[in-house]
N, C-alpha and C positions, 0 to 999 in steps of 0.2 A: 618078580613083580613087573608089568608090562611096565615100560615108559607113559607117562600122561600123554594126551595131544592137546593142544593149543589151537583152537581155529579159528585165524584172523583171516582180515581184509585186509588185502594189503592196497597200496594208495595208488591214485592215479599217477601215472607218468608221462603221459601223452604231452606233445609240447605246446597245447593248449593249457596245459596242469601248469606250467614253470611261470612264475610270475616278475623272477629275477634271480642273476646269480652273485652271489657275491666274494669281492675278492678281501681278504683282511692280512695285515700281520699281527701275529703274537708278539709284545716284549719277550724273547724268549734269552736266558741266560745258562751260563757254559753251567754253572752249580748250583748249589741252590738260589732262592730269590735272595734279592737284599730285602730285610726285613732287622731292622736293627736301628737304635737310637744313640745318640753320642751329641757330644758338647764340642760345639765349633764357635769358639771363641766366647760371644756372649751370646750367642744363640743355640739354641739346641736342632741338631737335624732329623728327623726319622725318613727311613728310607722304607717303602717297602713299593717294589717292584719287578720284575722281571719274572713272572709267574707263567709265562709260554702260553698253552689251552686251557689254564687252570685257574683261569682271574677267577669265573664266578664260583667255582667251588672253594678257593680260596678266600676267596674277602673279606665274607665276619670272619673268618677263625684266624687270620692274617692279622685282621687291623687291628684285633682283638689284644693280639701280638704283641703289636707293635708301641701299641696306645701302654698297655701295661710299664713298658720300660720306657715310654714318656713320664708316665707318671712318677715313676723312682727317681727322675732327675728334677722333676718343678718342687717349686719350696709349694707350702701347704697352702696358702691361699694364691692359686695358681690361674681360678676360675675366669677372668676376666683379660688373661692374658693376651694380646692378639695373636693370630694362628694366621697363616699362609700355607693351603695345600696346593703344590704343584698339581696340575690334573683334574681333568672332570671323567673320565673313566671311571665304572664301579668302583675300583681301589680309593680313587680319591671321596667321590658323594658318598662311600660307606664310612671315611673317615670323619667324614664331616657327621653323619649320621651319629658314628657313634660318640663322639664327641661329645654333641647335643642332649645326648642319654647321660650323661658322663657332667654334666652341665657348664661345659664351656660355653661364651657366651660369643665371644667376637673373632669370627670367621670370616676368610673369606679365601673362597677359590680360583685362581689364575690358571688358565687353561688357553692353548694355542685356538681349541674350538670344542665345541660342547655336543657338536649334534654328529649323528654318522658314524660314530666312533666303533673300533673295533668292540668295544663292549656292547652295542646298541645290535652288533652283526652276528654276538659266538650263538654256539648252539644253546648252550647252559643245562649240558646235562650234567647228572651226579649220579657216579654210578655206587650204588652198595658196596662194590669193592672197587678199590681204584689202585693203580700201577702209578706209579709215579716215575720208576727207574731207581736204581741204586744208590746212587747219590742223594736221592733228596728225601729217601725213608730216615727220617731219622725222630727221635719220639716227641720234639718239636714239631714238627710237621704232621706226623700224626694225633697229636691233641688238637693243632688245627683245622684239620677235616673233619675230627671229632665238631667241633664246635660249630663247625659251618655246618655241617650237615643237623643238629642241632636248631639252629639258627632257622633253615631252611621250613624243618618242619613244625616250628613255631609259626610261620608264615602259615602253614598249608592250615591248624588247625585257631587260629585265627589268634594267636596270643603274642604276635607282633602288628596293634592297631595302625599306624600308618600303612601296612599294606594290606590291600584286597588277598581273602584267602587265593583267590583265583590266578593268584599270580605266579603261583605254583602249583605244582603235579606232582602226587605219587602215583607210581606208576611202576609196572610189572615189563624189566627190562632184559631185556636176554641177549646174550653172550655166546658165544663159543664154549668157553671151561670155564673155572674159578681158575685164579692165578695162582699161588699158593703165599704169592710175596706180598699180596695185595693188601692195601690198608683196609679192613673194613668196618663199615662206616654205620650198619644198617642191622639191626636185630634178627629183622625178616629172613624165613628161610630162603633155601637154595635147593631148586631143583631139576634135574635132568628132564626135559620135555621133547616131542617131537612140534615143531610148527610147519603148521600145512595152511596154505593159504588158497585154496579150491583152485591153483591154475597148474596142478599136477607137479608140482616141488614143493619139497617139505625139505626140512633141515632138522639134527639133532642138534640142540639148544641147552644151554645153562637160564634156567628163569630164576630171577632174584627181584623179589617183591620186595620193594621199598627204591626206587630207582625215583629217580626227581628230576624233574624239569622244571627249569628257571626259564619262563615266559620273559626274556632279558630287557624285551622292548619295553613293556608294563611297567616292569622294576623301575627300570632310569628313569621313566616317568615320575613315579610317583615317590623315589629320591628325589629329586629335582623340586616337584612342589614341595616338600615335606621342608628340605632347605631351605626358601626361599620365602615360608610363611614361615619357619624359624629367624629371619635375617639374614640368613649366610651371603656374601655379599657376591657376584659372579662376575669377573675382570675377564676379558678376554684380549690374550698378551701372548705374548713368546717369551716364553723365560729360558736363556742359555747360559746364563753364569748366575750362581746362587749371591752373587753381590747383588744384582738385584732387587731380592728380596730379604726388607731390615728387622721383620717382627721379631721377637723373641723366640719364637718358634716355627717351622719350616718341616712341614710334612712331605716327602718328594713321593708322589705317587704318579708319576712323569713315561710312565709306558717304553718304548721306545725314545723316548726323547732323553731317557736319565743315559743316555749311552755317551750321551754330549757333555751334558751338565755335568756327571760324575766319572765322566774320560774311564767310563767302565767299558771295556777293551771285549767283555765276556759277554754284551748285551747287544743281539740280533735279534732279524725280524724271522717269527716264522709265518711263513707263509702258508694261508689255507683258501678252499675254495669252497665254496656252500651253492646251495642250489634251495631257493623257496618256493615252495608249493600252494597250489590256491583249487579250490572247488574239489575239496575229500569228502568222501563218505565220511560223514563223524566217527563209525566203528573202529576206521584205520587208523586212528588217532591214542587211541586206546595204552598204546604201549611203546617202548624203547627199543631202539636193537643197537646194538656197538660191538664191530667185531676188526679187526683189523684184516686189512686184505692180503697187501704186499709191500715189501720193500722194493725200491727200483731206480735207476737214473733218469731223470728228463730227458727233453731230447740235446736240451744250454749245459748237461753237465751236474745238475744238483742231484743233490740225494733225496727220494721223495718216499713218503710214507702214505700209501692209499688205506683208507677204511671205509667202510660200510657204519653212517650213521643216519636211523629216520628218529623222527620226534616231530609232535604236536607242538604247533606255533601259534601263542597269543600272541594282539597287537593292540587287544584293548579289555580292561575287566569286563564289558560284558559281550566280546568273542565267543562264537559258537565252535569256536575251534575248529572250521572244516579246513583250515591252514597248517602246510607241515613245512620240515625243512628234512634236505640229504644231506652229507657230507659224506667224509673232508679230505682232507688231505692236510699232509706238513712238509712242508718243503725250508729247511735250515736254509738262513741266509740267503733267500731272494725276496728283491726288492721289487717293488712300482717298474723297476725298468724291466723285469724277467717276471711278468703277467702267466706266463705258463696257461693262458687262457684256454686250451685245449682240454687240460683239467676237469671244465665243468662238464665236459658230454662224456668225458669217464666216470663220475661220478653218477650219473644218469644210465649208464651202459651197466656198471656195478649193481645198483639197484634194480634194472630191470633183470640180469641174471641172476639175482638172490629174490626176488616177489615171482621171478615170472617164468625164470629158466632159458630167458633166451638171449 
């Protein structure tokens, strides 16, 4: 049976298209994330943080986690207990979110800063099947992305009301192969296509329908109001020792900052580059691509991981979406001071020889 073809648009790239590039770090941790609750004195702590590329695919099915073994340690009338979550990152506004669903009453969020944040920057794909690495398959983790992906497409067909359905995308995203170790996440099938994009390169493709995009800017919006016309109270502080903060209960969704707080030795930044696009043909918008490129060393010495990623960018419910973004890259353990700024015109160089061939 022939292969199907695929025939996209692929997006503008021209350096009138680039609207900004962006640099972020991931909390990224040596094992799995901390996700776990315990009794620290007369307080109870839950940790969940260090999730690397994987905050928004992780978040509901994370906090979902985490909130559960909160729950098995509060005496039964628990509800009005005050709460302190480290963090305004998804991790934290989804704990707060879920909370509220959960009907805790008296919240409130401590955060170094609230706007610009590495969540406000990722891409927020989800892929049908997702690789995580060895270490962190574990069937924990996979009920996880269960639920988050879940979660997600309760969004899309409108049966979570504080969000605009528009605030996510299914969407037909295509790969390289299927992994064999991959979690997967998505019913939809899988299958072997050719994509040609009318500029004489085509590529053989894995398409797996059910591929989601998290419009991430939209979201922490309309977290933000959803909290805020709930009560949830917004401090903006530095928290470095958990003395600190005295409520009875103490959420740490603290990103990179739990490296300090919880002298976790295992918790680095990784470093990614993105590039945002402005003035697309709607049609290019359409679909996902995620494929990894190379392994390689910078030129300071780190170990970098190049990929090939496009996705449709909202920045408001009612975007027409002619907005995209490229990535990424992972570069373990550098910082603000090792910008790798060169990064972004590979990313753009990547893109044009996979849309254009040259």
């Amino acid at each position: 049976m022939p292969t199907q073809v695929r025939y996209l648009t692929p997006p503008n790239l021209d350096a009138a298209n680039i609207s900004k590039e962006v640099l972020c770090h991931r909390p990224a941790r040596s094992k799995t994330p901390a996700m776990n609750a315990l009794r620290l004195g007369n307080q109870v702590l839950v940790n969940n943080y260090g999730h690397s590329g994987f905050g928004w695919i992780m978040a509901p099915g994370a906090t979902q986690f985490v909130l559960s073994q909160l729950q098995a340690l509060l005496p039964l009338n628990s509800k009005q207990l005050p709460i302190t979550i480290i963090g305004a990152g998804v991790m934290g506004l989804t704990a707060a979110y879920q909370l509220i669903q959960q009907g805790f009453k008296n919240i409130t969020i401590v955060a170094q800063a609230a706007d610009d944040l590495t969540s406000h920057n990722a891409v927020g794909f989800f892929s049908p099947s997702i690789e995580l690495g060895k270490s962190w398959m574990t069937p924990d983790i996979e009920q996880i992305i269960h639920d988050s992906y879940h979660f997600y497409t309760q969004i899309i067909t409108g049966q979570q009301p504080p969000f605009a359905a528009t605030s996510a995308q299914l969407l037909p995203m295509y790969i390289p192969k299927q992994k064999k170790s991959a979690i997967l996440a998505s019913p939809h099938p899988v299958t072997p296509v050719t994509l040609d994009f009318g500029t004489g390169t085509s590529h053989e493709m894995v398409e797996q329908n059910g591929g989601i995009i998290v419009h991430v800017h939209l979201m922490m919006e309309q977290l933000r109001t959803f909290l805020t016309n709930h009560d949830v109270r917004f401090i903006t502080e530095t928290i470095t020792n958990l003395d600190q903060i005295t409520t009875p209960v103490i959420i740490n969704c603290a990103g990179l900052g739990a490296a300090a707080l919880m002298h976790d030795d295992g918790l680095v930044p990784m470093q990614g580059h993105l590039v945002h696009l402005t003035h697309q043909p709607a049609t290019a918008l359409e679909y996902l691509i995620m494929m990894d490129c190379e392994k390689a060393l910078t030129g300071t010495g780190f170990q970098v991981k190049r990929s090939l990623y496009w996705a449709p960018r909202k920045y408001t419910a009612e975007d027409d979406t002619h907005n995209g973004i490229l990535g990424a890259t992972s570069i373990k353990e550098a910082d603000k001071t090792n910008p790798h700024l060169v990064e972004f015109a590979r990313v753009v160089e990547r893109a044009q020889h996979f849309f254009y061939g040259k």
